[in-house]
N, C-alpha and C positions, 0 to 999 in steps of 0.2 A: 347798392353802392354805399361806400364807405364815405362821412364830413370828418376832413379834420381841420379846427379853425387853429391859426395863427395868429398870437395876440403880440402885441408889442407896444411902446407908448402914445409913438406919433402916426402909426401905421400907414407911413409914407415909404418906407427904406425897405429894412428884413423882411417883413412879414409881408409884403406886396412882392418884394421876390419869389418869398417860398410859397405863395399864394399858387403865382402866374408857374412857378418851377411844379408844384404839387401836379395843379390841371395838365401839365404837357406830358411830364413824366408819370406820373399815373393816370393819366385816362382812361375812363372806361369803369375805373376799378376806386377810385378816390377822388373825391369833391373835393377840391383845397377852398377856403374862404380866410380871411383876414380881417382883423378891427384892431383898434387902440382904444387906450384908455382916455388918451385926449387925442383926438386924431388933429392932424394938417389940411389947411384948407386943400393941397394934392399930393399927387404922388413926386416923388423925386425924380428931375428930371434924367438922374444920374443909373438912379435904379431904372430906368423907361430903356434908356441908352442902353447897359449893361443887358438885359433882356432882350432886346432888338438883334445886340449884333450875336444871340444863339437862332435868330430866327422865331424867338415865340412874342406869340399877341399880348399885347397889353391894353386893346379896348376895352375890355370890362375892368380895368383895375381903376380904384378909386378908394381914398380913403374914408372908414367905414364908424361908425360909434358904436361903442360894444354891445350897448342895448337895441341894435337895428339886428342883431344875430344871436340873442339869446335866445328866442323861440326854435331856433331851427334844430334839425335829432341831430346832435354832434355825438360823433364816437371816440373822437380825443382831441384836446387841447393840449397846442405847446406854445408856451412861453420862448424866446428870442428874447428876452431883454429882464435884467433883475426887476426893474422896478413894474412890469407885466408881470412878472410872478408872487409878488410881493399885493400886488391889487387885482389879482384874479379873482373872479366874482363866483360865485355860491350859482351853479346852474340846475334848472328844475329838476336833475334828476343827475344822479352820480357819474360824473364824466373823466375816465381815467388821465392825469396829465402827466408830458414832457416836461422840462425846463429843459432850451439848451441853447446859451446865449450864443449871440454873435456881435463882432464890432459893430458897432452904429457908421457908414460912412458920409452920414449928412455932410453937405459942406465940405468933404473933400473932391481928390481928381477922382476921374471914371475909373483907374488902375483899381481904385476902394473898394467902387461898388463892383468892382468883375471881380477879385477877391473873395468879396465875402457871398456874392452871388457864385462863385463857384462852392467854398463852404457850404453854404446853406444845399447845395446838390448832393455833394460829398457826402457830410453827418446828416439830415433832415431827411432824406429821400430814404436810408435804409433804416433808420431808428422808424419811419413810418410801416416800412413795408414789416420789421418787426415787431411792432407794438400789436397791428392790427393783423397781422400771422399772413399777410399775402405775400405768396409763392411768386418767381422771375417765369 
């Protein structure tokens, strides 16, 4: 099975979307994980909502510090946010990356976060299945 981590700043928003969106939508076949560079004490409870009402679990999600997932075999890393891409960190061994921002909806209505949680389905789910060459 295929890691691909999701980095972004606060890794409360995006990257806890496209965590929980990676694990449902590719199962089986793709690990999704997530961290930030300065994470939040949790997750958004806007992004919790916005995942609930597709039916997918949000038990395991929590925000994560980049150094608790640098050991793990990651096989790509995408950035969600400039200033993630601008402080992505040097990992033990050559790990091809994405960049491919999305609005931050901290702080806004839930319409934000079903937005840009639909986004992150849309571009995120097929840039994965292309990058790492798996087949529908």
């Amino acid at each position: 099975m295929k890691t691909v981590l999701v980095l972004c700043t606060g890794n409360s928003c995006r990257s806890q979307m496209a965590e929980a969106l990676i694990n449902h939508d590719l199962a089986g076949v793709v690990r999704g994980l997530s961290a930030g560079t300065i994470p939040q004490p949790k997750v958004a409870d806007g992004a919790i909502k916005a995942l609930h009402l597709l039916g997918i679990n949000t038990d395991s999600l929590y925000p994560k510090e980049l150094e608790k997932v640098l050991d793990e075999d990651i096989d790509l890393v995408i950035t969600v946010c400039d200033n993630a891409k601008e402080s992505c960190p040097i990992f033990p061994r050559p790990v091809p990356r994405l960049h491919i921002p999305f609005h931050d909806p901290h702080g806004e209505p839930i319409e934000s976060f079903i937005k840009v949680r639909d986004e992150i389905r849309a571009k995120l789910i097929p840039k994965i299945k292309d990058a790492l060459k798996i087949e529908d």
